[in-house]
FIZA-629162 format. One record per residue: x, y, z of N, C-alpha, C in turn; chain; residue in three letters. Coordinates in Angstrom, 2 decimals. Example, Ala and Ser with C-alpha at 12.3 -4.5 7.8 and 13.67 -1.06 7.14 Angstrom:
! residues 2
{n_c1->13.19, n_c2->-5.69, n_c3->7.80, ca_c1->12.30, ca_c2->-4.50, ca_c3->7.80, c_c1->13.20, c_c2->-3.30, c_c3->7.80, chain->A, resn->ALA}
{n_c1->12.85, n_c2->-2.25, n_c3->7.08, ca_c1->13.67, ca_c2->-1.06, ca_c3->7.14, c_c1->12.90, c_c2->0.03, c_c3->7.87, chain->A, resn->SER}
***
This chain:
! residues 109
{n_c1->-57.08, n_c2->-1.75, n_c3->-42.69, ca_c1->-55.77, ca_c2->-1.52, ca_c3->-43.24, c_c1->-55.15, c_c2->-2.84, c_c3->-43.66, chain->A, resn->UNK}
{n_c1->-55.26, n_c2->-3.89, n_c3->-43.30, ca_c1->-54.86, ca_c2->-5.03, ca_c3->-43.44, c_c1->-55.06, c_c2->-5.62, c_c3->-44.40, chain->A, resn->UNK}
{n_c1->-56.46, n_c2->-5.37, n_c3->-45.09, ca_c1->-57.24, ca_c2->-5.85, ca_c3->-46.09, c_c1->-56.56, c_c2->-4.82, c_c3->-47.22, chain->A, resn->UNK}
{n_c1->-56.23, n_c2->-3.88, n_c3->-47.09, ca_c1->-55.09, ca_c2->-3.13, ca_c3->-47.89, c_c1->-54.02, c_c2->-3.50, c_c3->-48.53, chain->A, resn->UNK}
{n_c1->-53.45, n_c2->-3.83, n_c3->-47.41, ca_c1->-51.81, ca_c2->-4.35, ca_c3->-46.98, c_c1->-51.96, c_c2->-5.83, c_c3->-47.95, chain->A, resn->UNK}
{n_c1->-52.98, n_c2->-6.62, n_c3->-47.90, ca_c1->-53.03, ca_c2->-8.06, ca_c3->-48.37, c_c1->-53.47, c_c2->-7.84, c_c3->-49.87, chain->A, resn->UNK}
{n_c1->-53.64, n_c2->-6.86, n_c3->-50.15, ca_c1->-54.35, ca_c2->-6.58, ca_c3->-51.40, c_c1->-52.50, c_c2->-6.05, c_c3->-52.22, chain->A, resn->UNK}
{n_c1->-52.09, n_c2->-5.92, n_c3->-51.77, ca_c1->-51.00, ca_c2->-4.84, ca_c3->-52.14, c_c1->-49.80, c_c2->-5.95, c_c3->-52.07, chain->A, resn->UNK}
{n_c1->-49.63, n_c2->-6.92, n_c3->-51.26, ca_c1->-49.08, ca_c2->-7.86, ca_c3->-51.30, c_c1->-49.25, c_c2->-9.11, c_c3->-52.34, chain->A, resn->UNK}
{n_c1->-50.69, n_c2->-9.18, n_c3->-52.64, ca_c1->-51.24, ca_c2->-10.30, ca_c3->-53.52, c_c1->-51.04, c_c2->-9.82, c_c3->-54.92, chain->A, resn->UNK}
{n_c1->-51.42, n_c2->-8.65, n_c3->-55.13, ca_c1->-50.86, ca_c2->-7.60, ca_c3->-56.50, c_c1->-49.26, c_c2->-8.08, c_c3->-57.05, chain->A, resn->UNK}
{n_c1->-49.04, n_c2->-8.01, n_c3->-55.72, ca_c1->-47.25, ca_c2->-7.50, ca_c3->-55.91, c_c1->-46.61, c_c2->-8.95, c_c3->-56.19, chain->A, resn->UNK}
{n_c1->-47.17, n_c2->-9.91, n_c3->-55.64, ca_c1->-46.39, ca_c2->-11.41, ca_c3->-55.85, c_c1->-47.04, c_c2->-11.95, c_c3->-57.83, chain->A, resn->UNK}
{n_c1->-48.43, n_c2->-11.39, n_c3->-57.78, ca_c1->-49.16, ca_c2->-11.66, ca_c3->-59.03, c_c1->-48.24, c_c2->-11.00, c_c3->-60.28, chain->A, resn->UNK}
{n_c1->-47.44, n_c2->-9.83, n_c3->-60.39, ca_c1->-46.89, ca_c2->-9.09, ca_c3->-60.71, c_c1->-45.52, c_c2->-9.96, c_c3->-61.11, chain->A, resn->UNK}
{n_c1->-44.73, n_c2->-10.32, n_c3->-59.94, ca_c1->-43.72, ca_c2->-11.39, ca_c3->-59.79, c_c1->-44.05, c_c2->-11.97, c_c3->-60.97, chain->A, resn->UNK}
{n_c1->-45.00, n_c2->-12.87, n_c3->-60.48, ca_c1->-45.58, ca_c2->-14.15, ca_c3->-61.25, c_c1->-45.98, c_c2->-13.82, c_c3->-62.76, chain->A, resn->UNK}
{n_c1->-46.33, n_c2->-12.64, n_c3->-63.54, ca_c1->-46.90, ca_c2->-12.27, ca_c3->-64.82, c_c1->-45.02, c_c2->-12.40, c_c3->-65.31, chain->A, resn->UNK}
{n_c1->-44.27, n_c2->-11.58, n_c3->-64.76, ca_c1->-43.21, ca_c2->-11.36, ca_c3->-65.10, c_c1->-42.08, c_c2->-12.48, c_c3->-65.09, chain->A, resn->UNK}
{n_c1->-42.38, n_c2->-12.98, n_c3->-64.68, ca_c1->-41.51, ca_c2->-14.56, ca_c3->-64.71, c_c1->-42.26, c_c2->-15.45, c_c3->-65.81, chain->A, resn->UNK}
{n_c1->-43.16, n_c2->-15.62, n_c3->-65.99, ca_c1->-43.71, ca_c2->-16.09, ca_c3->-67.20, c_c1->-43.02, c_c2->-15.14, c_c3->-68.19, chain->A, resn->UNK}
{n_c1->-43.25, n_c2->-14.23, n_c3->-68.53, ca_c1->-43.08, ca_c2->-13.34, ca_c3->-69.81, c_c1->-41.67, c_c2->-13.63, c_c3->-69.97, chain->A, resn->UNK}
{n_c1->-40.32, n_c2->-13.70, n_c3->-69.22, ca_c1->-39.36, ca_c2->-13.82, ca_c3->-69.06, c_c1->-39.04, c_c2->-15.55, c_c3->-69.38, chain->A, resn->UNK}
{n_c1->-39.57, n_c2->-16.26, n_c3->-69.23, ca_c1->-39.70, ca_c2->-17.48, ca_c3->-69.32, c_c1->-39.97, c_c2->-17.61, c_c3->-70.46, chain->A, resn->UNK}
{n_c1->-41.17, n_c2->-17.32, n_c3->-71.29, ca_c1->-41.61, ca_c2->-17.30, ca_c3->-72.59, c_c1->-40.99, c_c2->-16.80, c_c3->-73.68, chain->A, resn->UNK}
{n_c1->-40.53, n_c2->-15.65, n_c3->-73.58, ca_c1->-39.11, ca_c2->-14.99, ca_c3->-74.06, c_c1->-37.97, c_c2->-15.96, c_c3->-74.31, chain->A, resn->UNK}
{n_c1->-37.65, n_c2->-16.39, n_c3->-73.23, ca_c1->-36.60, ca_c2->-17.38, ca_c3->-73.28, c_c1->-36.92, c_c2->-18.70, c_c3->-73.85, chain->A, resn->UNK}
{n_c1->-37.82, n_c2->-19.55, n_c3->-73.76, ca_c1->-38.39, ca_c2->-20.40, ca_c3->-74.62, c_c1->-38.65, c_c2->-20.16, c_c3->-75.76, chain->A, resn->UNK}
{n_c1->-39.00, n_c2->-19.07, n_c3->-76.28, ca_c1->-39.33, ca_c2->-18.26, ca_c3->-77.69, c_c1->-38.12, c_c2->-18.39, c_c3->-78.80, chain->A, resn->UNK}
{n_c1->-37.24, n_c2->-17.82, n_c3->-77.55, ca_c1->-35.77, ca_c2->-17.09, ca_c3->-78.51, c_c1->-34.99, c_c2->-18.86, c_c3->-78.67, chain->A, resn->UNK}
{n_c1->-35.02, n_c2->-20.07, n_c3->-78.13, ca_c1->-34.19, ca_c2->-21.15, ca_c3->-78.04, c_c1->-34.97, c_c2->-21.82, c_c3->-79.04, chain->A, resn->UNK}
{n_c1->-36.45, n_c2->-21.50, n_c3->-79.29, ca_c1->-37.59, ca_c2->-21.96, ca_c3->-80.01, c_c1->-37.49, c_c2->-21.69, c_c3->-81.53, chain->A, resn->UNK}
{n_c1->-37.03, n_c2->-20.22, n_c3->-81.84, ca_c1->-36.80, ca_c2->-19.40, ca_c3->-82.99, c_c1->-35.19, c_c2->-20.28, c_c3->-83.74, chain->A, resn->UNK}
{n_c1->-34.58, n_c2->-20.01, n_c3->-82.66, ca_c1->-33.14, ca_c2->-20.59, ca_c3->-83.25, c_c1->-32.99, c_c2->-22.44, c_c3->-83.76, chain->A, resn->UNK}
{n_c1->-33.61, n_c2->-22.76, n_c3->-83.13, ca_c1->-33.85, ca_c2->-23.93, ca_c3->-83.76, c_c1->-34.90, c_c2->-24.12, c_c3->-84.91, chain->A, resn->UNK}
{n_c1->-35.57, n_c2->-23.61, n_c3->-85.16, ca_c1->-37.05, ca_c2->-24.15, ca_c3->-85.85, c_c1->-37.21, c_c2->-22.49, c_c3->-86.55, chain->A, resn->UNK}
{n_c1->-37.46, n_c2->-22.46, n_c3->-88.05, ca_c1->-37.42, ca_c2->-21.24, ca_c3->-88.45, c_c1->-39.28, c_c2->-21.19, c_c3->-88.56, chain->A, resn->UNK}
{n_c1->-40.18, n_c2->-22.26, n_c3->-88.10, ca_c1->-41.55, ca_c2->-22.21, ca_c3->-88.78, c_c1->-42.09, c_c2->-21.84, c_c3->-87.79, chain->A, resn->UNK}
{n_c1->-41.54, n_c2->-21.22, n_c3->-86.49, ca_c1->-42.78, ca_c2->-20.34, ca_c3->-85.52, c_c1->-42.69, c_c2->-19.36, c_c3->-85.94, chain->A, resn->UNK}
{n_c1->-44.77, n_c2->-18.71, n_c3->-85.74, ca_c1->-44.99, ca_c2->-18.14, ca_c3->-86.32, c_c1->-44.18, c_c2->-16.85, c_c3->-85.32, chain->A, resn->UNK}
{n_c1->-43.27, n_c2->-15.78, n_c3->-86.17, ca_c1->-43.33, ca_c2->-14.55, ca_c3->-84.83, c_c1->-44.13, c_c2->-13.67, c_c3->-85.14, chain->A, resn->UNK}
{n_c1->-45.29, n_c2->-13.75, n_c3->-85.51, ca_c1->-46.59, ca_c2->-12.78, ca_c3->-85.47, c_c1->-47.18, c_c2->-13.34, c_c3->-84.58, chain->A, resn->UNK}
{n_c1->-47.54, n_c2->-14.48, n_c3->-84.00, ca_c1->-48.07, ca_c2->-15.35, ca_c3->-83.02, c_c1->-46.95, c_c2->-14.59, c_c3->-81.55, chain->A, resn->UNK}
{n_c1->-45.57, n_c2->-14.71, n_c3->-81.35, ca_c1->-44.89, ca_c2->-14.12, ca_c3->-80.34, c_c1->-45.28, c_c2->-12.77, c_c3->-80.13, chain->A, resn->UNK}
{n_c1->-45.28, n_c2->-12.29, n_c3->-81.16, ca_c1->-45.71, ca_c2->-10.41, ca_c3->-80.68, c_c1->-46.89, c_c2->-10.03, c_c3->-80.63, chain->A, resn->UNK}
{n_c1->-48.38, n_c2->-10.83, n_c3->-81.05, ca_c1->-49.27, ca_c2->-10.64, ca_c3->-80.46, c_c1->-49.86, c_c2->-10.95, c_c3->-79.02, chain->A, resn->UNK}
{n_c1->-48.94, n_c2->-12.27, n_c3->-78.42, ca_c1->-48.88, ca_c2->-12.64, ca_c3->-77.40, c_c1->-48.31, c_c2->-11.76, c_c3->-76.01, chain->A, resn->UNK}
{n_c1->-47.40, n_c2->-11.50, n_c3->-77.07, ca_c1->-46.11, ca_c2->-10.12, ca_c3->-75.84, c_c1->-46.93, c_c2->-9.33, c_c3->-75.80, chain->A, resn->UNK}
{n_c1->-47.52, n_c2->-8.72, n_c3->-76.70, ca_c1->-48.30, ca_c2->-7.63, ca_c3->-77.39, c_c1->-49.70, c_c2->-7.30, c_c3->-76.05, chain->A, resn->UNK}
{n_c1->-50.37, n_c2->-8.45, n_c3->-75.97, ca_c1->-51.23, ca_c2->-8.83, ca_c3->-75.22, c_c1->-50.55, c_c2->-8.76, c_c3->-73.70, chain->A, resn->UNK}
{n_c1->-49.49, n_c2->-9.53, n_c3->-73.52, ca_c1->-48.82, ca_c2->-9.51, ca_c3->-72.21, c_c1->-48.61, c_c2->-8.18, c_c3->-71.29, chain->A, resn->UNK}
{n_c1->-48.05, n_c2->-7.39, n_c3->-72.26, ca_c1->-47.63, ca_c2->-6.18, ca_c3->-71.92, c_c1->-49.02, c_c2->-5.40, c_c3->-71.81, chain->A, resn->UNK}
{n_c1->-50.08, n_c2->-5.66, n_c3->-72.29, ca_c1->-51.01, ca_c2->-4.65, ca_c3->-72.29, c_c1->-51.78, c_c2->-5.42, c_c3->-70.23, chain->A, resn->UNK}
{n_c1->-51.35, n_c2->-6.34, n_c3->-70.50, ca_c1->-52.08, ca_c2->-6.92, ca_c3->-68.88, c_c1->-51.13, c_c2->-6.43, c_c3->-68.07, chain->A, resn->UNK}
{n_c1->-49.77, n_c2->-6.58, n_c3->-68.48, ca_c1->-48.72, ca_c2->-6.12, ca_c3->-67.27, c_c1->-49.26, c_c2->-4.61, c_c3->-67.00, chain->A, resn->UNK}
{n_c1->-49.30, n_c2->-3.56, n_c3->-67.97, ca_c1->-49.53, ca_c2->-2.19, ca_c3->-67.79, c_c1->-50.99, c_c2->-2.30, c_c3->-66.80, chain->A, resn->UNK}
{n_c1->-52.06, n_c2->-3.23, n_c3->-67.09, ca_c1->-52.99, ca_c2->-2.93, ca_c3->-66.19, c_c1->-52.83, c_c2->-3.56, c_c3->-65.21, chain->A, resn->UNK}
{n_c1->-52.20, n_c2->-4.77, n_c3->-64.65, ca_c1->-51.44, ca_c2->-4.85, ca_c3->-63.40, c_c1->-51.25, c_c2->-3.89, c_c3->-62.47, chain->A, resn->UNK}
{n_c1->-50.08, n_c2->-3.11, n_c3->-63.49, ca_c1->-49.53, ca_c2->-2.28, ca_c3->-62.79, c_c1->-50.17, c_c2->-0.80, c_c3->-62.49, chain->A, resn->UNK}
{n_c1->-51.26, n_c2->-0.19, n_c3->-63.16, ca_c1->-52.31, ca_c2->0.07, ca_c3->-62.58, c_c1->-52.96, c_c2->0.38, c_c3->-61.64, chain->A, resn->UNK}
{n_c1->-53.30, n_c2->-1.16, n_c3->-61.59, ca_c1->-54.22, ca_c2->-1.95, ca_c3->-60.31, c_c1->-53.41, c_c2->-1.56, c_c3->-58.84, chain->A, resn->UNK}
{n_c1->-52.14, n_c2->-2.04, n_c3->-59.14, ca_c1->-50.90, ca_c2->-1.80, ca_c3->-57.76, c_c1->-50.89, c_c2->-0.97, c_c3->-57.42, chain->A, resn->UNK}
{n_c1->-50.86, n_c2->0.11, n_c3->-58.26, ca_c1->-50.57, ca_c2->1.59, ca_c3->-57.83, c_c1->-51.60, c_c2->2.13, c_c3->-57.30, chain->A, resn->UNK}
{n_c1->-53.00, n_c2->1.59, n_c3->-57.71, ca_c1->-54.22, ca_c2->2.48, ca_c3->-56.43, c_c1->-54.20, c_c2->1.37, c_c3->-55.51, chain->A, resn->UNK}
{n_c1->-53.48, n_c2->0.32, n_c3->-55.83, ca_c1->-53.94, ca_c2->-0.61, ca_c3->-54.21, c_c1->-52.55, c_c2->0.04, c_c3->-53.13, chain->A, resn->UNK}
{n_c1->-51.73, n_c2->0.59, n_c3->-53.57, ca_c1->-50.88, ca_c2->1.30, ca_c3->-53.23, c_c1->-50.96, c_c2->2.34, c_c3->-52.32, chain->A, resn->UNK}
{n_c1->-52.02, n_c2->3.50, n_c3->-53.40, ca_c1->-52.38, ca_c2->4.37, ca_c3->-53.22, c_c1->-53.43, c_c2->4.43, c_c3->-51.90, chain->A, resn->UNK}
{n_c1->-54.55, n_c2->3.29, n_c3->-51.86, ca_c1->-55.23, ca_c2->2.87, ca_c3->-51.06, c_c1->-55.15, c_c2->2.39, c_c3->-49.83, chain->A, resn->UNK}
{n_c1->-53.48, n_c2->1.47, n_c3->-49.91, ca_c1->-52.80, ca_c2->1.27, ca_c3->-48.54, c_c1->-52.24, c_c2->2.36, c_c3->-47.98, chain->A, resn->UNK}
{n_c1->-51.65, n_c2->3.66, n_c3->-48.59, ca_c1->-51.41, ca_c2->4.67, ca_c3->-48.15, c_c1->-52.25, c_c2->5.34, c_c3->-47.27, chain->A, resn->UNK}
{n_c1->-53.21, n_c2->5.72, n_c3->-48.08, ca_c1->-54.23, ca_c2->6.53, ca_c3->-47.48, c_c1->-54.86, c_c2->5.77, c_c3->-46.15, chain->A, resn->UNK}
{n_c1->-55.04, n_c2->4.33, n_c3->-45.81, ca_c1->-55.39, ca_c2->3.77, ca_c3->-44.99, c_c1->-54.39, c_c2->4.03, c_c3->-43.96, chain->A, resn->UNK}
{n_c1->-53.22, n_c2->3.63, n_c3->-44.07, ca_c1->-52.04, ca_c2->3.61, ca_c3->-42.96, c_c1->-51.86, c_c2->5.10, c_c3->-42.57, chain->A, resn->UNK}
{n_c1->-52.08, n_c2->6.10, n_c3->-43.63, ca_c1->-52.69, ca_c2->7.54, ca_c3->-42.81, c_c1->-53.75, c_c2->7.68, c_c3->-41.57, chain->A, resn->UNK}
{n_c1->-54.62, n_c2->7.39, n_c3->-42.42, ca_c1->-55.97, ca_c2->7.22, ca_c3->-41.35, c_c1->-55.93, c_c2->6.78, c_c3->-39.94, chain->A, resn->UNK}
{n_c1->-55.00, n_c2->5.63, n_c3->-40.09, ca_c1->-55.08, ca_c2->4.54, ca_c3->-39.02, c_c1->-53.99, c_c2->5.14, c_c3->-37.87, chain->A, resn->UNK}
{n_c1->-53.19, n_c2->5.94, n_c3->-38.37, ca_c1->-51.96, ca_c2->6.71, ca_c3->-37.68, c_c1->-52.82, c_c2->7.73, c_c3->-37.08, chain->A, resn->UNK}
{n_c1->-53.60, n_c2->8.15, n_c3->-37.93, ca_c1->-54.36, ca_c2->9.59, ca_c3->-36.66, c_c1->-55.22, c_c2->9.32, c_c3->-35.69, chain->A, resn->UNK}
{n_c1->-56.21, n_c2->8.24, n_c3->-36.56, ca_c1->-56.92, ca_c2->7.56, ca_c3->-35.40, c_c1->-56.49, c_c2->7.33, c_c3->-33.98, chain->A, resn->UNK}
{n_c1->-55.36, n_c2->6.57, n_c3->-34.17, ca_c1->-54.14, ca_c2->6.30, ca_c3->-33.01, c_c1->-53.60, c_c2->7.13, c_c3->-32.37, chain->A, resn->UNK}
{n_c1->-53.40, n_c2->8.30, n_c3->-33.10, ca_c1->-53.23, ca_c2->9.50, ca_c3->-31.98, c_c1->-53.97, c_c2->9.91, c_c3->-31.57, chain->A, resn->UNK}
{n_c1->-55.24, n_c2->9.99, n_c3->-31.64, ca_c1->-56.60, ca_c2->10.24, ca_c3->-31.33, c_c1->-56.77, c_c2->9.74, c_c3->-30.16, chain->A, resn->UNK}
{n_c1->-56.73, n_c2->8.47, n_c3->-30.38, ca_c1->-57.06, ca_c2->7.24, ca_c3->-29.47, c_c1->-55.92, c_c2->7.64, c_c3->-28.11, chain->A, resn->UNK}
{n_c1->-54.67, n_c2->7.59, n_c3->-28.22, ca_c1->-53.86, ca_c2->7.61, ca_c3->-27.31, c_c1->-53.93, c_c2->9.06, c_c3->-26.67, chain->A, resn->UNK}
{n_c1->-54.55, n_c2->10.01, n_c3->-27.56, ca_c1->-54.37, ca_c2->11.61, ca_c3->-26.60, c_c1->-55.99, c_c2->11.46, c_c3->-25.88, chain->A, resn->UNK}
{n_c1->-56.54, n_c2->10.47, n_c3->-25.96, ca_c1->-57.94, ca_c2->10.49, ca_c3->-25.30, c_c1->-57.24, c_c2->9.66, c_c3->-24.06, chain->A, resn->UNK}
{n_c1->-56.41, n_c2->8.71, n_c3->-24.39, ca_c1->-56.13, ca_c2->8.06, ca_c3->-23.57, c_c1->-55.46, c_c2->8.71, c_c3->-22.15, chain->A, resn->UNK}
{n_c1->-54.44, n_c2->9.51, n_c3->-22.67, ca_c1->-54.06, ca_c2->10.36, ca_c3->-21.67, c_c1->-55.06, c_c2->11.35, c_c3->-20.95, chain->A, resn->UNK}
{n_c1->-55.48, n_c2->11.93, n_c3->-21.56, ca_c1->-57.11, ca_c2->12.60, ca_c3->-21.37, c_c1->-58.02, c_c2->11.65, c_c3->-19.87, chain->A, resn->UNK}
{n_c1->-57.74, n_c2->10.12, n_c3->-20.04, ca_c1->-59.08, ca_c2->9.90, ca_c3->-19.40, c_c1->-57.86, c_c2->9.25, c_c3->-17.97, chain->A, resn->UNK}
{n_c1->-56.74, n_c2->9.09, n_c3->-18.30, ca_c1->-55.92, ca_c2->8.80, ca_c3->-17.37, c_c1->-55.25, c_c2->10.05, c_c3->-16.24, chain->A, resn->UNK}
{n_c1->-55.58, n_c2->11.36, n_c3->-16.91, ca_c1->-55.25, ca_c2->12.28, ca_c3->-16.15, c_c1->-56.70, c_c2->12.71, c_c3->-15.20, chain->A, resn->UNK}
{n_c1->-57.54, n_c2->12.54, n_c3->-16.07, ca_c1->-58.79, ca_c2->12.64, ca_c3->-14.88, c_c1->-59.03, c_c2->11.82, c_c3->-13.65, chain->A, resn->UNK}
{n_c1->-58.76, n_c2->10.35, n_c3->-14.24, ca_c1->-58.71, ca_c2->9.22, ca_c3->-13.25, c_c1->-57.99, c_c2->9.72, c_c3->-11.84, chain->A, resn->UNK}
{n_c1->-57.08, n_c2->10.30, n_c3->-12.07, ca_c1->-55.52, ca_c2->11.07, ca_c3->-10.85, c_c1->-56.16, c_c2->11.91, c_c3->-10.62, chain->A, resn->UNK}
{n_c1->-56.96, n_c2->12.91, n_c3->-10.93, ca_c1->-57.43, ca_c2->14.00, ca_c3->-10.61, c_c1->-58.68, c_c2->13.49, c_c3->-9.87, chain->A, resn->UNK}
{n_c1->-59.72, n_c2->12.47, n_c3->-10.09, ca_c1->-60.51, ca_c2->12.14, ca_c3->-9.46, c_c1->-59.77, c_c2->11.51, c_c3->-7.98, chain->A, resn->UNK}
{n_c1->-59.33, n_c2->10.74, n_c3->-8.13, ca_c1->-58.30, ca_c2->10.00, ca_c3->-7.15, c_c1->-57.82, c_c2->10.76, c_c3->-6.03, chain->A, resn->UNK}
{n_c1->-57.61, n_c2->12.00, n_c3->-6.57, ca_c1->-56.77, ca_c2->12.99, ca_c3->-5.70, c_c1->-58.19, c_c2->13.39, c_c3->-5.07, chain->A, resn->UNK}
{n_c1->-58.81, n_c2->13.39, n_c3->-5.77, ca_c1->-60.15, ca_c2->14.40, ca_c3->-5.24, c_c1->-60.92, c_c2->13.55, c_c3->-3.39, chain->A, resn->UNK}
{n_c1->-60.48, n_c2->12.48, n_c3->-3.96, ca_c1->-61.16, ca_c2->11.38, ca_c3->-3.09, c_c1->-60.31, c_c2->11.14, c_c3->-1.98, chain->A, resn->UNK}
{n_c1->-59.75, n_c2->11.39, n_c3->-2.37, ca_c1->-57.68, ca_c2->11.15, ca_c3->-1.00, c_c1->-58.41, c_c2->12.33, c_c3->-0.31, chain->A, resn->UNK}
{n_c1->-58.32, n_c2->13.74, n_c3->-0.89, ca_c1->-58.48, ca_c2->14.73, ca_c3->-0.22, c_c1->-59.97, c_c2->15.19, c_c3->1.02, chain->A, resn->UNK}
{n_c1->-60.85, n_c2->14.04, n_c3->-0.31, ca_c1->-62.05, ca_c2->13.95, ca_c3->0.90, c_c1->-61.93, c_c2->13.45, c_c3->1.80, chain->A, resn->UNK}
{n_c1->-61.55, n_c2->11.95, n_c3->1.87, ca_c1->-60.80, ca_c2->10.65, ca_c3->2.69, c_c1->-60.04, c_c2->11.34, c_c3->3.83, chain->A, resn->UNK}
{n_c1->-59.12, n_c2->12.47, n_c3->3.34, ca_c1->-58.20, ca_c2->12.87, ca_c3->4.35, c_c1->-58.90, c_c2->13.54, c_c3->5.80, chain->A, resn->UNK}
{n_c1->-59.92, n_c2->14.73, n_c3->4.95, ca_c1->-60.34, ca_c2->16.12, ca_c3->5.36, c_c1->-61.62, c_c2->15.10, c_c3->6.49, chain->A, resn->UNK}
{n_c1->-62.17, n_c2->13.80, n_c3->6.45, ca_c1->-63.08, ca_c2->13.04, ca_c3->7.39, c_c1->-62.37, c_c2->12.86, c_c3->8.88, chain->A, resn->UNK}
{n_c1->-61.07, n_c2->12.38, n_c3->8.52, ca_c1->-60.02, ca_c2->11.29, ca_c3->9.65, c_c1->-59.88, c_c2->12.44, c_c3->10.77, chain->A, resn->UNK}
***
C-alpha cells in the first residue's frame, strides 16, 4: 500500500510541477508578446498544445494511481480485520485453554 500511496504522491507533486511551469510560461509568453510583436504564436500554441496533451495524460496516470491506492487501502482494511478477528479467535482459546489447566491444577490439590 505504501508503494501506492508514494506513487500517488509523486504523481500529484509532478502534476504541481507541470502546472506551474505552464502557468509560468503563459506568463512569460503574454509579457513576451507585449513587448516584442516577432514571437512566433504558432510556436506558443503548439507548445500549450503539446502541454495540455501531457497534462491530460498526467492526469490519467493519477487517476489509476488513485484508483490503485484505493483498491489497496481496501484490501489492506480487510486483511486487518481478518487479522484482528483471528486475533481475538486465538486469544479467546488461550483463556479457554488456561481455564482448562486451572481446572485440572485445581481438581489434583
Amino acid at each position: 500500500m505504501t508503494d501506492a500511496a508514494r506513487r500517488v504522491a509523486d504523481l500529484e507533486r509532478q502534476l504541481e510541477h507541470l502546472e506551474s511551469h505552464r502557468a509560468e510560461y503563459m506568463q512569460s509568453s503574454a509579457a513576451a508578446r507585449s513587448s516584442m510583436d516577432a514571437v512566433n504564436p504558432q510556436n506558443d500554441h503548439s507548445f500549450l498544445e503539446r502541454l495540455g496533451k501531457t497534462r491530460r495524460q498526467h492526469l490519467r496516470n493519477l487517476d489509476a494511481a488513485r484508483t490503485e491506492f484505493e483498491k489497496r487501502r481496501a484490501l489492506w482494511s480487510e486483511k486487518r480485520v481478518e487479522a484482528e478477528s483471528l486475533g481475538r479467535v486465538v486469544e479467546r482459546l488461550r483463556r479457554e485453554e488456561q481455564a482448562a489447566e486451572d481446572r485440572k491444577a485445581g481438581g489434583r490439590s
